[in-house]
N, C-alpha and C positions, 0 to 999 in steps of 0.2 A: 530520590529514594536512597538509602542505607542499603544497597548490595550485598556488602558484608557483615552487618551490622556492628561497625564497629564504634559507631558512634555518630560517624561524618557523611555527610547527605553524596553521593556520589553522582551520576551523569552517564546514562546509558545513551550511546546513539548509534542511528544503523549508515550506514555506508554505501554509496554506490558501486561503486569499485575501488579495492584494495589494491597499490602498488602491485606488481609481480606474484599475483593472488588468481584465484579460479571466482570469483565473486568479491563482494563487499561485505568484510567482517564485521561484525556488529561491536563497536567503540566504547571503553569505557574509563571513564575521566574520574579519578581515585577521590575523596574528599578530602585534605587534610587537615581543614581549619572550616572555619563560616567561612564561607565562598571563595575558597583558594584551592583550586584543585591540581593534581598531577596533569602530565600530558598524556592525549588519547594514546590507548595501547588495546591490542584486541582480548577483547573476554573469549577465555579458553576452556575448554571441556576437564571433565575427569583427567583424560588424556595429556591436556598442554598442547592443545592444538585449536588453532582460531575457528570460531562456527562455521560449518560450512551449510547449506538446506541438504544440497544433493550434491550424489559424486558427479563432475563434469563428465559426460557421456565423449566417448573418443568420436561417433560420425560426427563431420561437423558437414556445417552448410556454403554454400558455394562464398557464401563471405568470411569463412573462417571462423564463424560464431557458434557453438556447440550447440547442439537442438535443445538440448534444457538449460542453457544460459540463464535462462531473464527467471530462474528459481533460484540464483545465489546470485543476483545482483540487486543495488537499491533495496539493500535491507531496512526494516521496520522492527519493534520489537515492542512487548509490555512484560515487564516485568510481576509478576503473580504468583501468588499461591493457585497453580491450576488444582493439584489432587487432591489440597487442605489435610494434608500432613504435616503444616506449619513452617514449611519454608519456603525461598519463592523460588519457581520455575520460571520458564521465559517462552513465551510464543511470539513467534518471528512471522513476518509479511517477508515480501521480494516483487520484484516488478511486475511476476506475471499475477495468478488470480490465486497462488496456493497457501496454505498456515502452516508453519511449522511447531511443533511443540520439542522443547528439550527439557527432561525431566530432571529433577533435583535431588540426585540419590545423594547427596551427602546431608549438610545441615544448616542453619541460617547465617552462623558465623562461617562456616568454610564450604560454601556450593561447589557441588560435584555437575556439572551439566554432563547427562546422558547424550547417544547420538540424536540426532534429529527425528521425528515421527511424525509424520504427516497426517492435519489431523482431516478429517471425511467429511470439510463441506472447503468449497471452492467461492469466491466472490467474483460473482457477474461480471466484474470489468477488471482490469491489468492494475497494477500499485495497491494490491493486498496491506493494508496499514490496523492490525488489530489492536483492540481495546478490551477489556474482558472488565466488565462490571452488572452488579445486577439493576439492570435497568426497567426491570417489572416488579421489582421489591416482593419476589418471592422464595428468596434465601438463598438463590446458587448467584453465577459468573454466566451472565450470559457475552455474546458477542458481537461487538459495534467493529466498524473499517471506512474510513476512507476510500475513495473510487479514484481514480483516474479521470473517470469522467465528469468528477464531482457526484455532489451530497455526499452523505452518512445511508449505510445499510446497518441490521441487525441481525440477528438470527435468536431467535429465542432459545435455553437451556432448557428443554424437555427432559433431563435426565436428572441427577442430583449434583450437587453440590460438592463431591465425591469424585463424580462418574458423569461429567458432561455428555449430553447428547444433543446434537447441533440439525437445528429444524432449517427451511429453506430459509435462504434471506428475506427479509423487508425491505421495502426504503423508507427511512424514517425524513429524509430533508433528500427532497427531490435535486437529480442532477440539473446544472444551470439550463442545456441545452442552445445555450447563445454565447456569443462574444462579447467581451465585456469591452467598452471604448476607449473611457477615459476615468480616471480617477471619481470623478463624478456621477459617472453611471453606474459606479460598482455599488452595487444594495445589496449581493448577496453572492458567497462563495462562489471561488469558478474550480476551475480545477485539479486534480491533484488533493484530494484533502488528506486532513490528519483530523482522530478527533480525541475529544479527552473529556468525560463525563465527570462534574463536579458541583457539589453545592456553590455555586459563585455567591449567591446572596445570603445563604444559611435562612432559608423558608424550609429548610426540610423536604425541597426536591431537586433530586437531578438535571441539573443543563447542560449545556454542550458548550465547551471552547471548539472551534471546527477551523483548520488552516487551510491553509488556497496556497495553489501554484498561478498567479496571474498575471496574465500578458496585459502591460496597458497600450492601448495604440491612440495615437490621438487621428483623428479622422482628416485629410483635407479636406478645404473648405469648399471645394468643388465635386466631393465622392457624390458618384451617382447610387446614393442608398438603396433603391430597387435592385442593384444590377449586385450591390455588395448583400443583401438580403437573398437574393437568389441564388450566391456562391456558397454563403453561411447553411442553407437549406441541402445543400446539396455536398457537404464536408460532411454535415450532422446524415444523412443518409449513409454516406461512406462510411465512416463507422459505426454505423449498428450491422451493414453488410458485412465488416472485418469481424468484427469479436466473433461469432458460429463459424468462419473459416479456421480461425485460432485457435479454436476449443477443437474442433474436427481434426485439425495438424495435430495436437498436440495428445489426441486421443489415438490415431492412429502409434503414434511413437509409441504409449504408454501398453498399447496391446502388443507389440513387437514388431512395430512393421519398422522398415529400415528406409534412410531417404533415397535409395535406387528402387524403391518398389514401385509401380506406375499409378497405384492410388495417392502416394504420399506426393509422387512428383507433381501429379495434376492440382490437386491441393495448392502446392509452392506455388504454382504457375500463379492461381486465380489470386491466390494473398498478395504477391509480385505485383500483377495486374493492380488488386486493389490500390496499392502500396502508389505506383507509378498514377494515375488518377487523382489520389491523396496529394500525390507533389506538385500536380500541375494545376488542381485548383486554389491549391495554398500560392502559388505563386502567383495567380491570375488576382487574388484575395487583397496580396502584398502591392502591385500595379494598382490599387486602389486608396490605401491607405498609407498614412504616413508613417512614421520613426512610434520604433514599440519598444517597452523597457517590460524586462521581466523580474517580477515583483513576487511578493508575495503579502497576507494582510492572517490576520487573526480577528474571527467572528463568535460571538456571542450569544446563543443560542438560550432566552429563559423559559422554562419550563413552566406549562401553566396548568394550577390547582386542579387536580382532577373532580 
C-alpha cells in the first residue's frame, strides 16, 4: 500500500519487540522504485514518536514483565480509511486480545497518527491480528483477526460506515483444535493466524488468504498414538481453562485493583498453576515425538456463490 501516497507501494509491518523500546513498534519499509524499498524504521505519530498501544504500567510482575505488556508487544496493523474522511488510519493488534485505533488528523500525502484509542470489542483469544473489510457487502468496514488459537473471527459493522459499531465476534473458519504432524497431514491452518480478504479469482467474492504459525513434528515410529491423543486432549483443555483466568487477571487490573491485592494475587497463583501443568504435559508430549521445525504456510480460502 502508498502510505504516503506518493507514488511508491510502501511495507507496513508489526514488530514483536523493539530493541530498547516498551513494545514492538510497528515497521515501515519506504517505497522508492518497483520493489526497492528503504530499510524498516518505526512509523511515528503527529508527535515523532514510535506507536506505542498503552503507557507501560510501573507495577510489574514477579518476572519483571509490566501487567500490560502483551498490549504493546507482537504488534499487527491494517492500514484503512477507519472514519472515511479519505485518508487512511491504522488499527493495530498486540499479543493480548485488544484493537487499537490511531486516527489520521492530518492528510493522505502527509498522515498525522493520533494517540492510540482503544476500540470497545476484545477478541476471544491472545494475537489480536485485525483486517477491516466489508465482508457482508453492505457498505461499511466490518472486522475479520486472526487467533492464536487459530481460524478467522469477524464481528459484524452494525453502525455506519462513518461511525463503526462492533457486534460480538463470529467464527468464520473454526480453530484447528489438534496437532498438526507432518507436512502431510497439514490440510488446514494451525495456529497463530493472519488473515487478508481479497478477490483471488475476480468471480466478484470475497476469500480469505489465512497464515499459520505451524509446528511440523514428525512422529516416531514407535509413538504410542493413544497415550499422545490423550496428552493432546488434555493441553486443548488447559487452555480453554487459561483464556477466563486471563480475562479475569486482566479485568481486575483494568478496574484498579493492584497485584499486592489478595484477589489479584489468588488469580496469579491459579494462571502460575495453569502455566506449570501447561509445561509439564508439553514436555511429557515432546518424550513422545520426534525433532519439530517451526514453519509457517499461507492458505487459501474460496468463497462460495451465495
Amino acid at each position: 500500500m502508498d502510505w504516503d501516497q506518493d507514488g511508491h507501494l510502501d511495507i507496513l509491518s508489526g514488530c514483536y519487540w523493539t530493541e530498547n523500546a516498551d513494545g514492538g513498534h510497528i515497521q515501515i519499509l519506504r517505497g522508492t522504485d518497483r520493489l526497492k524499498f528503504n530499510s524498516a524504521e518505526a512509523l511515528t505519530n503527529a508527535e515523532g514518536q514510535p506507536l506505542l498501544n498503552a503507557t507501560i504500567e510501573k507495577n510489574e510482575d514477579a518476572n519483571g514483565i509490566a501487567d500490560n505488556q502483551i498490549e504493546t508487544i507482537c504488534t499487527q496493523q491494517h492500514a484503512v480509511d477507519y472514519d472515511n474522511d479519505g485518508d487512511l488510519d491504522l488499527v493495530t493488534g498486540c499479543f493480548g486480545n485488544s484493537f487499537y485505533l490511531y486516527t489520521n488528523s492530518g492528510s493522505d500525502k502527509q498522515p498525522a497518527l493520533g494517540q492510540p484509542e482503544k476500540l470497545p470489542i476484545s477478541s476471544p483469544s491472545y494475537h489480536s491480528a485485525p483486517h477491516l473489510v466489508d465482508w457482508d457487502g453492505d457498505g461499511d468496514l466490518d472486522l475479520m483477526s486472526g487467533c492464536q488459537d487459530g481460524g478467522v473471527i469477524w464481528s459484524e459493522n452494525t453502525g455506519t460506515r462513518s461511525k463503526p459499531q462492533w457486534s460480538e465476534f463470529q467464527r468464520l473458519i473454526a480453530a484447528p483444535g489438534h496437532q498438526t504432524f507432518d507436512s502431510v497431514e497439514a490440510v488446514r491452518p494451525a495456529t497463530g493466524t493472519r488473515v487478508w480478504a481479497v478477490d483471488w479469482n475476480n468471480d466478484g467474492h470475497l476469500d480469505l488468504l489465512v497464515g499459520d504459525q505451524a509446528t511440523i513434528v514428525e512422529k516416531k515410529e514407535d509413538v504410542d498414538e493413544e497415550k499422545l491423543a490423550e496428552i493432546e486432549e488434555r493441553m486443548a483443555e488447559i487452555n480453554e481453562k487459561m483464556q477466563p483466568k486471563l480475562d479475569e487477571y486482566r479485568k481486575l487490573l483494568a478496574e484498579g485493583g493492584s497485584p499486592d491485592d489478595e484477589a489479584v494475587q489468588k488469580i496469579r497463583e491459579e494462571i502460575n498453576a495453569i502455566s506449570l501443568e501447561s509445561s509439564e504435559l508439553y514436555q511429557e508430549r515432546q518424550s513422545l515425538v520426534g525433532p519439530q521445525t517451526m514453519t509457517g504456510y499461507v492458505w487459501l480460502y474460496v468463497r462460495k456463490a451465495s
